[in-house]
TITOR-369697 format. One record per atom (N, C-alpha, C, O): residue number from 1; residue in three letters; x, y, z. Coordinates in Angstrom, 2 decimals, decimal comma. Atoms other than C-alpha are relative to their C-alpha. Example, Ala and Ser with C-alpha at 12.3 -4.5 7.8 and 13.67 -1.06 7.14 Angstrom:
BEGIN
PT num residu      xx      yy      zz
PT   1    ala    0,89   -1,19    0,00
PT   1    ala   12,30   -4,50    7,80
PT   1    ala    0,90    1,20    0,00
PT   1    ala    1,94    1,18    0,66
PT   2    ser   -0,82   -1,19   -0,06
PT   2    ser   13,67   -1,06    7,14
PT   2    ser   -0,77    1,09    0,73
PT   2    ser   -0,26    2,20    0,90
//
This chain:
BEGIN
PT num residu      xx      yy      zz
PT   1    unk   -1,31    0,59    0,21
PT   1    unk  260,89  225,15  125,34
PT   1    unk    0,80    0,11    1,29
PT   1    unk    1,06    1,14    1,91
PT   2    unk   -1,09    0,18   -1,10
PT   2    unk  263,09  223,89  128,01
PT   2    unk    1,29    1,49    0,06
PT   2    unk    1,90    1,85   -0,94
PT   3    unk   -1,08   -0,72   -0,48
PT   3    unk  265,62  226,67  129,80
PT   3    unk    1,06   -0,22   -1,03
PT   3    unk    1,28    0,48   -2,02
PT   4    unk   -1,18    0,02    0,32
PT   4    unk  268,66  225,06  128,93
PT   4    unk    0,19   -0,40   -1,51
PT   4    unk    1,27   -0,18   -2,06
PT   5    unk    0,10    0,15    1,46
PT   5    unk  267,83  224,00  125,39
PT   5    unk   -0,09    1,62   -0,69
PT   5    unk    0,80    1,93   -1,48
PT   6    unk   -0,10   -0,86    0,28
PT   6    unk  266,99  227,25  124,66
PT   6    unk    1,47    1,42   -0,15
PT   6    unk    1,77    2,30   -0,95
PT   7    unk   -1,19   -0,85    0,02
PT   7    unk  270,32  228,85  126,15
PT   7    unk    1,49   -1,27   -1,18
PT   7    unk    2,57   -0,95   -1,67
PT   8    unk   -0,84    0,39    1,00
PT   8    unk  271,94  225,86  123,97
PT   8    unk   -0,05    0,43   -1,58
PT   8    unk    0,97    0,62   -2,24
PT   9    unk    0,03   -0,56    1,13
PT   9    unk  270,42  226,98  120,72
PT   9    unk    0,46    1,38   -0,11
PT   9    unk    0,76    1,92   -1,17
PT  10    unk   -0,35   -1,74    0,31
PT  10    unk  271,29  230,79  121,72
PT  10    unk    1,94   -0,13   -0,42
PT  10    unk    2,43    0,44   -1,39
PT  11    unk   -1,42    0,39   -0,19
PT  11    unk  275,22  229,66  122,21
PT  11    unk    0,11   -0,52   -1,14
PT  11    unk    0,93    0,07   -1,84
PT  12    unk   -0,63    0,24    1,34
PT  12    unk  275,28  227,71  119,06
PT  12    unk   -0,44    1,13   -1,26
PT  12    unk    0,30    1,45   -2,19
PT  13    unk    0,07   -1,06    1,01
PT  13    unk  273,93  230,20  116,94
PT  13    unk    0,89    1,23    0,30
PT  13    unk    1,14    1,87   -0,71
PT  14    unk   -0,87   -1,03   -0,09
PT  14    unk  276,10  232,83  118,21
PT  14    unk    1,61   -0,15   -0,79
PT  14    unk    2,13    0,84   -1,28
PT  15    unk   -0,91    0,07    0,91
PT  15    unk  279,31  231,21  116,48
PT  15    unk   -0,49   -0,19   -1,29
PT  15    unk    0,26    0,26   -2,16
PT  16    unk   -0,10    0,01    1,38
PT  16    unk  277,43  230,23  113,23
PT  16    unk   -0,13    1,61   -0,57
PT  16    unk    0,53    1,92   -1,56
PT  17    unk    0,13   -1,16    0,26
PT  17    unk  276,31  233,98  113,05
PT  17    unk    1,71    0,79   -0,43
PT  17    unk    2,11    1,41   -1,42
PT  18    unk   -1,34   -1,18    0,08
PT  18    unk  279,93  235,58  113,67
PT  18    unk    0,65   -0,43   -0,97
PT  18    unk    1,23    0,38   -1,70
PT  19    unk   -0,94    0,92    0,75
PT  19    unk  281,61  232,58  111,65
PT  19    unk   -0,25    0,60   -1,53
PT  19    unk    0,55    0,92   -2,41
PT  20    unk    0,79   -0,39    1,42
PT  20    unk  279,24  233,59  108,77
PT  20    unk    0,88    1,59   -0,68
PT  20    unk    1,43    1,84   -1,75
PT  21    unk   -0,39   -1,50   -0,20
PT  21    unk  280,26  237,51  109,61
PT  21    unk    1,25   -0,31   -0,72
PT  21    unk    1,26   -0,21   -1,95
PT  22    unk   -1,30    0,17    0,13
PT  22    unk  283,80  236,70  109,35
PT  22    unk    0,35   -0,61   -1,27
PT  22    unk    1,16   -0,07   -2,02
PT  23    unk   -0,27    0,63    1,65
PT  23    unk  284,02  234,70  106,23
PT  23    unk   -0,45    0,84   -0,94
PT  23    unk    0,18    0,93   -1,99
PT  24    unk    0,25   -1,18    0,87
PT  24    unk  282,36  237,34  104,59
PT  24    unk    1,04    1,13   -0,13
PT  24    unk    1,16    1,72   -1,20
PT  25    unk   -0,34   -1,42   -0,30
PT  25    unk  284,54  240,24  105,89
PT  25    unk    1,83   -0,56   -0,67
PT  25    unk    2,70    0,23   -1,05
PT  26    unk   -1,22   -0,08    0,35
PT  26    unk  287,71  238,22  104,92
PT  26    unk    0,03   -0,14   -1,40
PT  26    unk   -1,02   -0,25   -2,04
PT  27    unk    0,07   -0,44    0,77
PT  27    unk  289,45  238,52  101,88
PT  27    unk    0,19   -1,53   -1,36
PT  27    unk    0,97   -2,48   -1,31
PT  28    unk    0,35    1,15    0,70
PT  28    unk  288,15  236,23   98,66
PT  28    unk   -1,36   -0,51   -0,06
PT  28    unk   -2,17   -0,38    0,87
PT  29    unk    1,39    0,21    0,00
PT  29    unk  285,20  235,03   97,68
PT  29    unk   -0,34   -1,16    1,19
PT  29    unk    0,45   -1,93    1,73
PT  30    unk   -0,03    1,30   -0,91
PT  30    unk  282,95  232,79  100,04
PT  30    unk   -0,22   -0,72   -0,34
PT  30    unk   -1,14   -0,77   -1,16
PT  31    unk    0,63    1,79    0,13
PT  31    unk  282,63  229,46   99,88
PT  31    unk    0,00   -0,87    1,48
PT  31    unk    0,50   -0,43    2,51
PT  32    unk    0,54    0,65   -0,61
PT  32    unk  281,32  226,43  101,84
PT  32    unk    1,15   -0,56    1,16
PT  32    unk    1,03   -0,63    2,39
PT  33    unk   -1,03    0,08   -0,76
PT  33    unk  284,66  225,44  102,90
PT  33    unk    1,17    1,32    0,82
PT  33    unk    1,93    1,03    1,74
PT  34    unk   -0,29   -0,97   -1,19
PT  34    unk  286,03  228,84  104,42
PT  34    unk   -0,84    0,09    0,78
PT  34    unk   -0,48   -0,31    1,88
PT  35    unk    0,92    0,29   -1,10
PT  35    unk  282,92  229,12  106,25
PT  35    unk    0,16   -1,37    1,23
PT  35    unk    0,35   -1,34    2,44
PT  36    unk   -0,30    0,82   -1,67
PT  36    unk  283,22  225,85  108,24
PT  36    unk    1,17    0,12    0,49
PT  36    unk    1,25   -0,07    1,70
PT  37    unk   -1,54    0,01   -0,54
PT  37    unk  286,82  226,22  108,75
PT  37    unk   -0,09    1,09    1,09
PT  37    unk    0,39    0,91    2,21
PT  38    unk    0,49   -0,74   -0,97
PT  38    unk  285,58  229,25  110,42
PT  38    unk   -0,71   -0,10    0,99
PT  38    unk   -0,54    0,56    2,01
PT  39    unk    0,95    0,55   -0,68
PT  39    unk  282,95  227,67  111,93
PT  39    unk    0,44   -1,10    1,39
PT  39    unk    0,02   -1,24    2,54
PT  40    unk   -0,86    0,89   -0,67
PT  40    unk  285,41  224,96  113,06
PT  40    unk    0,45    0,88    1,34
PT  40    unk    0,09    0,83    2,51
PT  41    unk   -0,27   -0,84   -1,46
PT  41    unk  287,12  227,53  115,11
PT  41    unk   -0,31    0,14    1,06
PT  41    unk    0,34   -0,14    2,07
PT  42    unk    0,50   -0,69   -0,76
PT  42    unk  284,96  228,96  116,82
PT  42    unk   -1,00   -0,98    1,03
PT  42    unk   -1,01   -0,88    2,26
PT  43    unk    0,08    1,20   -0,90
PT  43    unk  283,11  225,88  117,96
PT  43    unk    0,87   -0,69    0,70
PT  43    unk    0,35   -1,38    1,58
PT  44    unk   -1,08    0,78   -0,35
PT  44    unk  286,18  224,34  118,94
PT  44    unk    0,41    0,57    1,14
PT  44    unk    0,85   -0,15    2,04
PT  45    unk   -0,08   -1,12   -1,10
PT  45    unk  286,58  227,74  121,39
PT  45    unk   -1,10   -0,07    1,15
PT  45    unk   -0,87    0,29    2,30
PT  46    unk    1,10   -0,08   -0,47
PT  46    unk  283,10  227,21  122,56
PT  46    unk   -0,01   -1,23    1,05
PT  46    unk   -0,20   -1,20    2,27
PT  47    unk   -0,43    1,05   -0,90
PT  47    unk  283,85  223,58  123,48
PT  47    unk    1,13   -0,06    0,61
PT  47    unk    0,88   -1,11    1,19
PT  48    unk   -0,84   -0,34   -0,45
PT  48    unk  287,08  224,18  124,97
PT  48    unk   -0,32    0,95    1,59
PT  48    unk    0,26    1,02    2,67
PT  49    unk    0,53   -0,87   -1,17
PT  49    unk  285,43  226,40  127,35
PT  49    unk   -1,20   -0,45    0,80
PT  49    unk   -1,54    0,21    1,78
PT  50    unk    0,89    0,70   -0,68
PT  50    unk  282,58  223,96  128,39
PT  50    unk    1,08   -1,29    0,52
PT  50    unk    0,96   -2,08    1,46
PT  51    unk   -0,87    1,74   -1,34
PT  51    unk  285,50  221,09  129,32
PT  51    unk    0,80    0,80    0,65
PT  51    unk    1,36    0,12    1,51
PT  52    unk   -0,39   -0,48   -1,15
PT  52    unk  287,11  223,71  131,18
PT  52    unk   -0,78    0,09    1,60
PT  52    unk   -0,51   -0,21    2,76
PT  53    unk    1,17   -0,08   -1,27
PT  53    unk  283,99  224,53  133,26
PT  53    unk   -0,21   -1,30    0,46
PT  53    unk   -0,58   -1,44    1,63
PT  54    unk    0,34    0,84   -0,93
PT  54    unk  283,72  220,93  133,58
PT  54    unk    1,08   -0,29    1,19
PT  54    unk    0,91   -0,54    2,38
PT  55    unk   -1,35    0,27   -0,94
PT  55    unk  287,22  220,50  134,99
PT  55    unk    0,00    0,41    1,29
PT  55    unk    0,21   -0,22    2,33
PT  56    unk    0,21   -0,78   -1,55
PT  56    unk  286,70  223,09  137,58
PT  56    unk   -1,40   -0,39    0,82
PT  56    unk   -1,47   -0,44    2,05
PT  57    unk    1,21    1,05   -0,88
PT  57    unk  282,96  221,38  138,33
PT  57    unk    0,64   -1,14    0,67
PT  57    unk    0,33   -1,58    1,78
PT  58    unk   -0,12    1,71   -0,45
PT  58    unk  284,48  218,18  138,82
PT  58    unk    1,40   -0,06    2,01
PT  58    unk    1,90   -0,84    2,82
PT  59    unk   -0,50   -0,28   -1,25
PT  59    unk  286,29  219,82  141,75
PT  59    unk    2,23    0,28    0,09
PT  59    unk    2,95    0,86    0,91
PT  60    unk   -1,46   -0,24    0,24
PT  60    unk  290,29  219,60  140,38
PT  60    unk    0,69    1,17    0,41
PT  60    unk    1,86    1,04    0,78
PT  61    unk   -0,76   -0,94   -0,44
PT  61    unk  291,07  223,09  141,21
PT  61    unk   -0,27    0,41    1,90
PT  61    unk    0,17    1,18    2,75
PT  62    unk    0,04   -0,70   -2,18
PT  62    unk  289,91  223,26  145,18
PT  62    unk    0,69   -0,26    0,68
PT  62    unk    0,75    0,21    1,82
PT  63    unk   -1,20    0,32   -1,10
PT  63    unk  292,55  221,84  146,47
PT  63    unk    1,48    1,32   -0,09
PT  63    unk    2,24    1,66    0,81
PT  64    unk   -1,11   -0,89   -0,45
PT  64    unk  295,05  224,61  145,09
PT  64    unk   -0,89    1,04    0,12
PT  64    unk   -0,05    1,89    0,42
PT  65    unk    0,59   -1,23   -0,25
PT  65    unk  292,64  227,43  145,46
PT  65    unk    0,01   -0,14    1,36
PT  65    unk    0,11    0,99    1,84
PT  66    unk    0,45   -0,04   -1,85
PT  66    unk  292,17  226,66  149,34
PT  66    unk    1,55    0,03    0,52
PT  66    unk    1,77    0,48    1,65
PT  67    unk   -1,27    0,14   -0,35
PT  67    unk  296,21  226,00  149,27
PT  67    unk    0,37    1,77   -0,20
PT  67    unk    0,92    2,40    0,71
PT  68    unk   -0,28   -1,08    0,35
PT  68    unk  296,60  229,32  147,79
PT  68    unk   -0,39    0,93    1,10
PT  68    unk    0,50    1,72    1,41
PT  69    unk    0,83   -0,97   -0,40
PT  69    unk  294,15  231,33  150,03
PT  69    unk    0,78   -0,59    1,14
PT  69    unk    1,33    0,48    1,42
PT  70    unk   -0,51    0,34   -1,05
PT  70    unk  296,07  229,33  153,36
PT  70    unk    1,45    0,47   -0,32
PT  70    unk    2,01    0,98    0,65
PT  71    unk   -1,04   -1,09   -0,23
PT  71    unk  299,57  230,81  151,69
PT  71    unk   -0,01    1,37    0,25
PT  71    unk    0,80    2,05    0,88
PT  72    unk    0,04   -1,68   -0,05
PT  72    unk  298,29  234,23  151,31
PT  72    unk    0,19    0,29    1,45
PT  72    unk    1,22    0,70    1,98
PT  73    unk   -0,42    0,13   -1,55
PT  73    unk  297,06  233,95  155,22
PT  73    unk    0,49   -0,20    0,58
PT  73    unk    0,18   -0,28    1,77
PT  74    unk   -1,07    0,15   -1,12
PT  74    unk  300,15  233,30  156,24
PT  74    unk    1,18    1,14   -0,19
PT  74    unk    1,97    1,60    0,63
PT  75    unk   -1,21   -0,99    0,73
PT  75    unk  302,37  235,66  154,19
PT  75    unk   -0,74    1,41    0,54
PT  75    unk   -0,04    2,40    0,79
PT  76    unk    0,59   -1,63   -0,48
PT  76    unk  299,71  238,73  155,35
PT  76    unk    0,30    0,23    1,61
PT  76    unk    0,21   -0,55    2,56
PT  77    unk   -1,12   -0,57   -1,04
PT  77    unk  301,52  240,91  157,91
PT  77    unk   -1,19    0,03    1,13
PT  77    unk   -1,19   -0,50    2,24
PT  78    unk    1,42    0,17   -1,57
PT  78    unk  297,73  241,67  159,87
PT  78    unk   -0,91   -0,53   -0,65
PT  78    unk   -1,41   -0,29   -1,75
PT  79    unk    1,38    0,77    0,39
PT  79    unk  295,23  239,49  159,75
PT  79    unk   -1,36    0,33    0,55
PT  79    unk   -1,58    0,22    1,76
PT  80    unk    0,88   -0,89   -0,95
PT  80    unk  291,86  241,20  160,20
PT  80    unk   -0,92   -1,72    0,30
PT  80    unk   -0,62   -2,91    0,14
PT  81    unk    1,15    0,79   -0,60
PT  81    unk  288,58  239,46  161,60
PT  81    unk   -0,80   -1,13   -1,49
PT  81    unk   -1,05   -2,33   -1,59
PT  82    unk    0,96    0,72    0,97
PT  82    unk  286,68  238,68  158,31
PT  82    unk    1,42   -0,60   -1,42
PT  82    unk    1,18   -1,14   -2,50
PT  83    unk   -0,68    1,60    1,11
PT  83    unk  290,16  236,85  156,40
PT  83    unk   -0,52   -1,07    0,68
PT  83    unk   -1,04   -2,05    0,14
PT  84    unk   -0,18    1,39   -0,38
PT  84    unk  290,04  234,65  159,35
PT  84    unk   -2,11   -0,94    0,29
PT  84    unk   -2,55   -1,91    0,91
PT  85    unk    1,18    0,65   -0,27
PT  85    unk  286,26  233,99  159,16
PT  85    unk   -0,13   -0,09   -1,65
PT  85    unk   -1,14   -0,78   -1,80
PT  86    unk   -0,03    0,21    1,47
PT  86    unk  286,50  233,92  155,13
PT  86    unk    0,84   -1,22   -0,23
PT  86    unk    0,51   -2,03   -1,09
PT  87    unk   -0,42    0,82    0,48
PT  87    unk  289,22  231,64  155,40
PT  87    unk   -0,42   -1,18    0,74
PT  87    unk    0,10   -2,23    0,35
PT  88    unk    0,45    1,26   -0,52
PT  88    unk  287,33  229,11  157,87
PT  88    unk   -1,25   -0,83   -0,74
PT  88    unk   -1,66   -1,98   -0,57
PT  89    unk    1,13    0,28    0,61
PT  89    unk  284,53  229,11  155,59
PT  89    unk    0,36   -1,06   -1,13
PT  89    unk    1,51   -1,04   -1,56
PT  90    unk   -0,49    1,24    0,94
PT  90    unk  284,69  226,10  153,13
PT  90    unk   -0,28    0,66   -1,29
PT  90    unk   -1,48    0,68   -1,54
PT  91    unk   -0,33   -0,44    0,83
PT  91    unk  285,75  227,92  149,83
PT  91    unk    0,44   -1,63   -1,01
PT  91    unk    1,26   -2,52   -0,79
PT  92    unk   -0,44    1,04    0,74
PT  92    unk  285,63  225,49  146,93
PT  92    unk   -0,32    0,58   -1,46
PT  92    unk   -1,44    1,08   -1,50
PT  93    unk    0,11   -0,49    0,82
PT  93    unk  285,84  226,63  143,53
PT  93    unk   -1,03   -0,78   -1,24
PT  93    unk   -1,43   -0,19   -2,25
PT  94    unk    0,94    0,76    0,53
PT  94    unk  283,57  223,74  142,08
PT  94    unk   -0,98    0,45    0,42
PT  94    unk   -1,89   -0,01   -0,27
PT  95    unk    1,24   -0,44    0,03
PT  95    unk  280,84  225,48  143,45
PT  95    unk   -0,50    1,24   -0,48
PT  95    unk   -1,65    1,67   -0,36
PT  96    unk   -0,08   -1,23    1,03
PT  96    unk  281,02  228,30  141,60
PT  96    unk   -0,05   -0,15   -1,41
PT  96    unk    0,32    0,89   -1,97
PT  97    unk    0,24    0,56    1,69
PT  97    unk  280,42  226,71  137,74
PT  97    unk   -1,46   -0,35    0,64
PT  97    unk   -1,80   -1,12    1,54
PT  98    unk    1,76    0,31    0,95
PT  98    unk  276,60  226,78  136,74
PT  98    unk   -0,02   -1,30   -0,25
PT  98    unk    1,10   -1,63   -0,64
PT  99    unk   -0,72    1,05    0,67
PT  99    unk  276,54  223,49  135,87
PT  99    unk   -1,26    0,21   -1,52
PT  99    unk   -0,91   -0,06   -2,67
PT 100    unk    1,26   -0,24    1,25
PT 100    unk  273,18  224,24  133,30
PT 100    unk    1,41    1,34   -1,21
PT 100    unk    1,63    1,36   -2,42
PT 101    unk   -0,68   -0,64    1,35
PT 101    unk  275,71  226,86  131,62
PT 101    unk    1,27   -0,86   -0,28
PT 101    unk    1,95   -0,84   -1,30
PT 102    unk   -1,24    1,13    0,40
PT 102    unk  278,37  224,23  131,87
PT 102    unk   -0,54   -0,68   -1,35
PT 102    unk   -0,28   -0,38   -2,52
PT 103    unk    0,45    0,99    0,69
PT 103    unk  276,58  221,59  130,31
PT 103    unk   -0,18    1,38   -1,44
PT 103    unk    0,69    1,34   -2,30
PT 104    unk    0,38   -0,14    0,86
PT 104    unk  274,98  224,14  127,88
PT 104    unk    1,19    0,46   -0,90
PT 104    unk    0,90    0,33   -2,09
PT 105    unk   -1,37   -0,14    0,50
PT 105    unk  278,89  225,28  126,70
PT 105    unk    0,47   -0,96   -0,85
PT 105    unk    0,77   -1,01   -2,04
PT 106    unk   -0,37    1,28    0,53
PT 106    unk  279,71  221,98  126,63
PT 106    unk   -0,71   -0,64   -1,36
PT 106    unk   -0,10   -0,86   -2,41
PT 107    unk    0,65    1,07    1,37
PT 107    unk  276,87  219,98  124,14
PT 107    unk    0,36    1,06   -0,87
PT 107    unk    0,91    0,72   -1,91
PT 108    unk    0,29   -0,72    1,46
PT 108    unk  276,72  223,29  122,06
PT 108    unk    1,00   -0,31   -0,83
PT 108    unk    0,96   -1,04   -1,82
PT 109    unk   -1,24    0,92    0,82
PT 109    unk  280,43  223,02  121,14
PT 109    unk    0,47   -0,56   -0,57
PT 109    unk    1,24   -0,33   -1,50
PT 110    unk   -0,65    1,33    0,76
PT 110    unk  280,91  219,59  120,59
PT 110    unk   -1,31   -0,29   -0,91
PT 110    unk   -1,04   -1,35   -1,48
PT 111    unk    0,88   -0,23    0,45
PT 111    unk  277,76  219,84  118,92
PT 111    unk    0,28    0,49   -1,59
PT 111    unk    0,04   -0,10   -2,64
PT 112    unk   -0,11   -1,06    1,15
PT 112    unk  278,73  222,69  116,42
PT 112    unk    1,63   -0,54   -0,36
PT 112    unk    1,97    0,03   -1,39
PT 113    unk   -1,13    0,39   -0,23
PT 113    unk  282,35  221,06  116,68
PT 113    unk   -0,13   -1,61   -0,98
PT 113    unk    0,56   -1,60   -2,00
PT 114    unk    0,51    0,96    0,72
PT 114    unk  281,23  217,71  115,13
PT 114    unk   -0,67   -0,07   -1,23
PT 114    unk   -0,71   -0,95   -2,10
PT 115    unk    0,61    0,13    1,32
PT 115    unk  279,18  219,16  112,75
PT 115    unk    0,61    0,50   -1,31
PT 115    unk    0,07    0,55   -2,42
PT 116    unk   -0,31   -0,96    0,76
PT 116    unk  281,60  221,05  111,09
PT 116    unk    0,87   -0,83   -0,73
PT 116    unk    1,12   -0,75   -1,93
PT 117    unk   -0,82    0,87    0,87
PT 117    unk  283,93  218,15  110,69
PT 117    unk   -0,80   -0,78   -0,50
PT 117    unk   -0,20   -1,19   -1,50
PT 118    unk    1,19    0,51    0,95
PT 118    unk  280,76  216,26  109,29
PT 118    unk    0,34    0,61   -1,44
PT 118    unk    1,13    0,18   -2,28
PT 119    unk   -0,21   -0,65    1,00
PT 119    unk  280,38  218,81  106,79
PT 119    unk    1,31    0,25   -1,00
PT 119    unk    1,22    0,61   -2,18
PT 120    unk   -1,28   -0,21    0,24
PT 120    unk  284,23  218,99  106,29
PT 120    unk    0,41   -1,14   -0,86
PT 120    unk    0,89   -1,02   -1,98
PT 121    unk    0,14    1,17    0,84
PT 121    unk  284,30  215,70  105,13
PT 121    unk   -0,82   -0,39   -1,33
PT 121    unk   -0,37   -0,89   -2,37
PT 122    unk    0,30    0,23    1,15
PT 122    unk  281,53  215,53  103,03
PT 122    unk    0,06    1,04   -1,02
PT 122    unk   -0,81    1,07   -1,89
PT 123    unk   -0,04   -0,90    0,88
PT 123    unk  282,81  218,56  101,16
PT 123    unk    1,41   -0,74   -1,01
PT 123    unk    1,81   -0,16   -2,02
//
């Protein structure tokens, strides 16, 4: 089985597991509809956090992260050797997102996010 399929099935099963947990632990009997509502959640958290990672892939934040790191270096009283060779270095914060754990954030999500309002409906 493919890498990233694999870390997608681990990610979606990790909210149906807790969702499950949680509907149990609260108070009332369970049924089909507290469970996804729970379920809803927590997918909804999952995807939320894969279109963030894409946001910052897609490069949107490097322009103030490099703005930021050129105020600091100016506001610092001594400037040693390795700011000014840290700050010549091309610092971009899009290269720092996975994009395989992006992506796999992302489908699981909207994935487990879709299915819940599926289910939501036909309940």
């Amino acid at each position: 089985m493919n890498i990233s399929i694999r870390r997608i099935l681990v990610i979606s099963a990790f909210p149906v597991t807790i969702a499950f947990i949680v509907a149990l632990l609260t108070s009332g009997p369970l049924t089909l509809e507290k469970y996804v509502n729970t379920l809803f959640y927590f997918a909804l958290s999952i995807a939320l956090i894969g279109i963030a990672l894409y946001v910052v892939k897609g490069g949107f934040f490097d322009f103030f992260s490099f703005s930021f790191k050129k105020v600091v270096k100016t506001l610092s009283k001594t400037p040693d050797v390795q700011d000014e060779i840290s700050f010549k270095s091309n610092f971009h914060l899009s290269e720092r997102v996975n994009v395989s754990f992006m992506k796999s954030f992302l489908y699981s999500g909207l994935f487990l996010t879709f299915l819940s309002i599926a289910v939501a409906y036909a309940l």
